[in-house]
C-alpha positions in Angstrom: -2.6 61.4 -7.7 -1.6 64.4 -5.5 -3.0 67.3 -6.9 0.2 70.9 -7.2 -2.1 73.5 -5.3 0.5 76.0 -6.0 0.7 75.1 -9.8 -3.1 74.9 -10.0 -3.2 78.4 -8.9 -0.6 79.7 -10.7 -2.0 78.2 -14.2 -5.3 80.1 -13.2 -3.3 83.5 -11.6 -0.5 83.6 -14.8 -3.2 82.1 -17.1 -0.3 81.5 -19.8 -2.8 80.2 -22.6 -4.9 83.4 -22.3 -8.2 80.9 -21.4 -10.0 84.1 -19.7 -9.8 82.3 -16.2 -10.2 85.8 -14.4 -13.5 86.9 -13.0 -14.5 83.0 -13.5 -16.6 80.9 -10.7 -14.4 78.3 -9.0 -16.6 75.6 -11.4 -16.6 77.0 -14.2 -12.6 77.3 -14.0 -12.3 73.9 -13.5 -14.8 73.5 -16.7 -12.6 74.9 -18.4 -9.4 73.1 -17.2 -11.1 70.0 -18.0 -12.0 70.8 -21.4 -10.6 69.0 -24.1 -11.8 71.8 -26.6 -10.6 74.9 -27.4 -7.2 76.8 -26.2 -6.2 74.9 -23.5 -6.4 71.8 -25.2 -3.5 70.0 -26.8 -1.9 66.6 -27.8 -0.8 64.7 -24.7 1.2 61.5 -25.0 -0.5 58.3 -23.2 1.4 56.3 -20.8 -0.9 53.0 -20.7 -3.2 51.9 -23.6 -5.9 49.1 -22.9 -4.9 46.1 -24.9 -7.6 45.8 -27.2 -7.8 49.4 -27.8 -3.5 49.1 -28.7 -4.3 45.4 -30.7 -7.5 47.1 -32.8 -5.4 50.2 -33.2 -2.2 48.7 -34.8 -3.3 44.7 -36.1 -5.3 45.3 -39.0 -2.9 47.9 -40.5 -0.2 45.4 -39.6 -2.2 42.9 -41.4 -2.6 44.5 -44.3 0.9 45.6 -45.0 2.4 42.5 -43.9 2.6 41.1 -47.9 5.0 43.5 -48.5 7.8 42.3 -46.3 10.1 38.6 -46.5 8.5 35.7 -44.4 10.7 36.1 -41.8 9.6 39.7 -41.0 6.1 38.9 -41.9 6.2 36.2 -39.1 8.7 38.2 -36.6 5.0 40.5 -36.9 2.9 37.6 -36.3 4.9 36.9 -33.3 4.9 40.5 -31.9 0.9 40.9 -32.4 0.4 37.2 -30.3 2.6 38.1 -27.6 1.1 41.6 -27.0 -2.3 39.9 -27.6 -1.1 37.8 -24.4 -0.7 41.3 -22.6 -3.8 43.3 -20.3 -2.0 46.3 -21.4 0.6 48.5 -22.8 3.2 50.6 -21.7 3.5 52.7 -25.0 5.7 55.3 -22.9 8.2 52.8 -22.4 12.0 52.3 -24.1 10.5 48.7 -25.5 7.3 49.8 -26.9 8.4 52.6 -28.3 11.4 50.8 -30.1 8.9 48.4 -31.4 7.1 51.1 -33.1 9.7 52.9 -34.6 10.6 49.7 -35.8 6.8 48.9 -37.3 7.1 52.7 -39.0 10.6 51.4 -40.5 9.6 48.2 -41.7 6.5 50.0 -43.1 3.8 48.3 -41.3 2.7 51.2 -39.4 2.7 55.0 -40.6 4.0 57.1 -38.2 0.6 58.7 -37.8 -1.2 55.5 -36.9 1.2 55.1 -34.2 0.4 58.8 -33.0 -3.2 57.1 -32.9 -2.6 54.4 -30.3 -0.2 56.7 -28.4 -1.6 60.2 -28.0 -4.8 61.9 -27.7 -6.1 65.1 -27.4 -5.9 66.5 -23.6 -7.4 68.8 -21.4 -5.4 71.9 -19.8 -5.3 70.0 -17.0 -3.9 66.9 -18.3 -1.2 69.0 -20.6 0.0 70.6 -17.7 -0.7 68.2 -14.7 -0.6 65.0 -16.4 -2.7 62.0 -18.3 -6.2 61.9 -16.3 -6.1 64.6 -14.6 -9.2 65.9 -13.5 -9.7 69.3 -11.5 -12.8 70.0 -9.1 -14.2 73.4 -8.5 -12.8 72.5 -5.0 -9.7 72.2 -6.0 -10.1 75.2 -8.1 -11.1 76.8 -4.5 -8.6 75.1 -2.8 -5.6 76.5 -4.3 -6.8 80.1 -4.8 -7.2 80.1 -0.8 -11.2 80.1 -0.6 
């Protein structure tokens, strides 16, 4: 990913989150972009979730709530959790997975906070306002403030 000089250096010259960025080493600016504590950091919404991390995250609640739907939506379930077992991963930022679900939290297989769980994470500064994964070097700190 192509790092936004510009953006990287107005995030540390605006410093909108009030981080204390000013007076800062190039390093420790970037420590503190990449920190997924404190006042910088904040939910982000995942893109691509491993599929054993997505399977262990939503099957065993799936499981255990499946007694409380018809057989044929108790196997429709069955049938979602072996095809997306068949998968390497998941696209939980697309139209179809996050249709399917919406649709788990309206059948009531999944609460809408143990979707949150297999979907989201909490971020760095970086990744809130650069993206998932983002990382930011002291060189890249250095970089975009001209040094």
């Amino acid at each position: 990913m192509s790092l936004n000089y510009v953006a990287i250096k107005n995030e540390i010259v605006n410093d909108p989150m009030m981080l204390g960025y000013a007076g800062k080493d190039d390093q420790t600016i970037a420590n503190m972009m990449n920190s997924t504590t404190g006042g910088g950091a904040a939910i982000i919404d995942l893109k691509v979730v491993d599929k054993d991390s997505f399977v262990l995250g939503i099957a065993p609640q799936i499981y255990a709530n499946l007694s409380s739907l018809t057989a044929a939506k108790q196997q429709q379930w069955r049938d979602i959790l072996g095809i997306i077992n068949g998968a390497s991963a998941v696209d939980v930022s697309s139209a179809n997975a996050k249709t399917l679900l919406s649709q788990a939290v309206t059948d009531g297989v999944l609460t809408q906070a143990q979707v949150n769980a297999v979907t989201q994470r909490i971020g760095s500064r970086a990744e809130v306002v650069f993206g998932a994964g983002t990382m930011i070097g002291f060189m890249d700190v250095a970089k975009a403030m001209g040094r």
